[in-house]
C-alpha positions as CSV (number, residue, x, y, z in Angstrom):
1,X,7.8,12.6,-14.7
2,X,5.2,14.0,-12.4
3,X,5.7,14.0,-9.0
4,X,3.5,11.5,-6.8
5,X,0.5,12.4,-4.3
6,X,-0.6,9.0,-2.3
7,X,-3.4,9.4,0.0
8,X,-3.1,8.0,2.8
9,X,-5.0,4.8,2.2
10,X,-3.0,4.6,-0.8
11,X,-0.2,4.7,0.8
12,X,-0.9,1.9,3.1
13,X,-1.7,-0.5,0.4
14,X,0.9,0.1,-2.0
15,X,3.8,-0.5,1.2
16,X,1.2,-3.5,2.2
17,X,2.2,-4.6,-2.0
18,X,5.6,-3.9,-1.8
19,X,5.8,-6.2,2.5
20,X,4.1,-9.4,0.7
21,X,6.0,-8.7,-2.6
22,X,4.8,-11.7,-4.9
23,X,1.6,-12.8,-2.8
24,X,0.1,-9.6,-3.1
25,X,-3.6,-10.4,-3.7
26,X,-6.9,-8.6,-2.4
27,X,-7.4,-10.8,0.4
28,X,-3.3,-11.1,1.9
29,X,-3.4,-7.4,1.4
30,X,-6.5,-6.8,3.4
31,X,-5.6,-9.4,6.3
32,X,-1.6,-8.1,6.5
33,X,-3.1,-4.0,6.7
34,X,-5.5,-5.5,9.9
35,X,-2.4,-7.0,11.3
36,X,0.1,-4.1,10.8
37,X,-2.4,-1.6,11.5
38,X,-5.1,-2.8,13.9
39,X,-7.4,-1.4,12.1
40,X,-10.3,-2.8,10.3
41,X,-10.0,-2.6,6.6
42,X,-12.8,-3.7,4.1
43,X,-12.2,-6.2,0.9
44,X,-13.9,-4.3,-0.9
45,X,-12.1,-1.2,0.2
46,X,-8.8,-2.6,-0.4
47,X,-10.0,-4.3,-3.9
48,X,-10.9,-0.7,-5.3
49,X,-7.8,1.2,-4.0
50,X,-5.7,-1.5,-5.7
51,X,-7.4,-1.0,-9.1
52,X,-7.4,3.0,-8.6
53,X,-3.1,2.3,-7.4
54,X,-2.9,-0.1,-11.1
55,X,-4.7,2.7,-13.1
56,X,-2.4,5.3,-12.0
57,X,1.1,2.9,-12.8
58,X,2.1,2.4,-9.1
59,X,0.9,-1.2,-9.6
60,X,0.9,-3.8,-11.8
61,X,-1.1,-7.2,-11.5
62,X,-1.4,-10.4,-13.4
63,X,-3.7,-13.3,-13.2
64,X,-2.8,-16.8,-11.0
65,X,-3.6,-20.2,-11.6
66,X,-6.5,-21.5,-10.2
67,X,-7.1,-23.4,-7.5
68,X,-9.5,-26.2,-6.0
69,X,-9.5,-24.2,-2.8
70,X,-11.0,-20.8,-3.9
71,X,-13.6,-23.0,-6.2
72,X,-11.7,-23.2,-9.6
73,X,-11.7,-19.0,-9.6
74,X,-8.0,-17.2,-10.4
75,X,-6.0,-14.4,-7.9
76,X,-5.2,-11.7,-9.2
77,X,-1.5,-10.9,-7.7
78,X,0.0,-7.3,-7.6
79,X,3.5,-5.6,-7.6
80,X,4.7,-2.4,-7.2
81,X,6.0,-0.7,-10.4
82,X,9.1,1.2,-11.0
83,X,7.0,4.3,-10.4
84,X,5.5,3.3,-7.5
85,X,8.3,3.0,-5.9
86,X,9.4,6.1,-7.0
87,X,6.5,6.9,-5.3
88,X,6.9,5.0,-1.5
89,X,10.3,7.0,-1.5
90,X,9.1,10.4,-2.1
91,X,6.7,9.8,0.8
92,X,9.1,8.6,2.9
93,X,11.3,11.7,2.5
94,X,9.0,14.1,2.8
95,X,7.7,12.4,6.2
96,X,11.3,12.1,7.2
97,X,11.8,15.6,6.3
98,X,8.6,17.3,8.4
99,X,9.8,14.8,11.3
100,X,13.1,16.4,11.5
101,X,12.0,19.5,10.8
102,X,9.4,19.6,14.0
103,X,10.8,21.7,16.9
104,X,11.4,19.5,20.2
105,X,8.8,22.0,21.9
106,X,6.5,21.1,19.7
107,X,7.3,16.8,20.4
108,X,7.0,17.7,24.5
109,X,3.3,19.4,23.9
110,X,2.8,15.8,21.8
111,X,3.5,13.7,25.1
112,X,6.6,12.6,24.0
């Protein structure tokens, strides 16, 4: 199997799938990346990298029940696939491995 190329958005979303495990819709995904990240994230944003994550088998998603409280409309929930986490760990271990690889010089001139 090919090997896997996340960007970094990407990324984020598919670990923020794999945190919430089986609540994993478009709206805990967006509120959990603000909270972990402090950064701003649009819906929308988040809505299309998970479609673009299902298309390329990182993903898979199925349909909840509905509810009064979203107005009768269904969540669609997400979890990460076999390959996907293939995926999260070839990231890891490449970061890991350009971490360990940096020369302590190179850490001082960062501030650390």
């Amino acid at each position: 199997m090919k090997r896997a190329f996340l960007g970094e958005f990407e990324e984020l979303v598919l670990l923020t799938v794999a945190i919430l495990e089986e609540d994993a819709y478009g709206v805990s995904v967006t509120q959990e990346l603000e909270d972990k990240t402090g950064r701003t994230v649009g819906f929308s944003t988040v809505h299309s990298t998970l479609q673009r994550l299902e298309e390329k088998g990182y993903v898979s998603s199925r349909m909840g029940g509905a509810t009064a409280e979203r107005g009768g409309r269904r969540k669609r929930f997400f979890t990460v696939t076999p390959f996907g986490r293939k995926a999260l760990r070839e990231v890891k271990q490449v970061r890991e491995d350009l971490w360990s690889a940096l020369p302590p010089a190179a850490l001082q001139l960062m501030g650390s």
